[in-house]
C-alpha positions as CSV (number, residue, x, y, z in Angstrom):
1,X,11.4,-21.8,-3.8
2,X,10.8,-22.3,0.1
3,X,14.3,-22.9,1.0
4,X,15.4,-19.9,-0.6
5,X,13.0,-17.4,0.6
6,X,14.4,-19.1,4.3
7,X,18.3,-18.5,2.8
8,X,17.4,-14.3,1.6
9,X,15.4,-14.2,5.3
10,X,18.6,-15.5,6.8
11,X,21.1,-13.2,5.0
12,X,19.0,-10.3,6.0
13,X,19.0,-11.2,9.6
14,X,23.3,-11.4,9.5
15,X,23.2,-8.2,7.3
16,X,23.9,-5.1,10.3
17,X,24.0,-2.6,7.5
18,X,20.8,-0.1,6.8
19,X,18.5,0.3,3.9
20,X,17.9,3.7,2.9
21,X,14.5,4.3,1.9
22,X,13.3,7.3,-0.8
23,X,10.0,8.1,0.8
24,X,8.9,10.1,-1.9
25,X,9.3,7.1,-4.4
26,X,7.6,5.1,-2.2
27,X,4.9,7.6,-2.2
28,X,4.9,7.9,-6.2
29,X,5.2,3.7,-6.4
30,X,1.8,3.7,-3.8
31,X,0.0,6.6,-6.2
32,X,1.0,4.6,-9.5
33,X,-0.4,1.1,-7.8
34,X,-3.6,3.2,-6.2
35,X,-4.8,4.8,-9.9
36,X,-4.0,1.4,-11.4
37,X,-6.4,0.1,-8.9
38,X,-8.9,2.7,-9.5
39,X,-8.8,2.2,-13.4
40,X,-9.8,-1.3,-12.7
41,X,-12.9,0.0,-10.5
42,X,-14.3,2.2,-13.9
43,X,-18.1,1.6,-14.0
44,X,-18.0,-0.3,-10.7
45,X,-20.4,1.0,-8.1
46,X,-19.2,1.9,-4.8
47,X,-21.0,0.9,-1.6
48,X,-19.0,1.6,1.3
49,X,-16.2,3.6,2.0
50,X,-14.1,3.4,5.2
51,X,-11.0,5.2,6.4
52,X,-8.8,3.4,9.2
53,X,-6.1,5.1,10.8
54,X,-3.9,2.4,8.4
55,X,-5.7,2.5,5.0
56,X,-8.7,3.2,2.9
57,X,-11.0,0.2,2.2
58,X,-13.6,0.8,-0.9
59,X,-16.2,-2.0,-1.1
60,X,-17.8,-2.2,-4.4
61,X,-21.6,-3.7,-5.4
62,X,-20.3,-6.9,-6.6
63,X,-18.5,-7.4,-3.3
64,X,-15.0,-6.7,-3.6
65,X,-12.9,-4.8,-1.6
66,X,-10.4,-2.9,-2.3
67,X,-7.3,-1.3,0.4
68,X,-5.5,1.6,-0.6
69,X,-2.4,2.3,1.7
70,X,0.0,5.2,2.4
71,X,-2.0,8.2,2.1
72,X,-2.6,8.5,6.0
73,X,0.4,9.8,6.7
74,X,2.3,12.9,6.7
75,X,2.7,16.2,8.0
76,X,-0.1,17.6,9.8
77,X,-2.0,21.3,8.2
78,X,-0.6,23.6,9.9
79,X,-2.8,25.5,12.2
């Protein structure tokens, strides 16, 4: 498994040819992973809440914590 993790890194270091990205799936694909998260936290208690300029990290009463990612960014209200 190693050695081929090391062959894809290698082909993607030779490969000069771009990757376009669909922001707005990888929006949707964050949302879908964030709610699946959140079902998990159903009768949870929350005990801290923190917002980074990265991500959002819940902490829950039994200790866990939970980062939610990709919600910081965007276009800025307009004014």
């Amino acid at each position: 498994m190693q050695s081929r993790v090391k062959q894809l890194l290698e082909e993607l270091r030779n490969d000069d040819t771009l990757v376009d990205v669909d922001s707005d799936a990888l929006r949707e694909a964050e949302f879908a992973q964030a709610q699946a998260i959140l079902d998990t936290m159903v009768g949870k208690r929350v005990t801290a809440a923190e917002m980074g300029e990265t991500r959002i990290t819940i902490t829950t009463e039994d200790g866990n914590r939970y980062f939610f990612y990709g919600f910081l960014s965007g276009s800025q209200p307009e004014s």
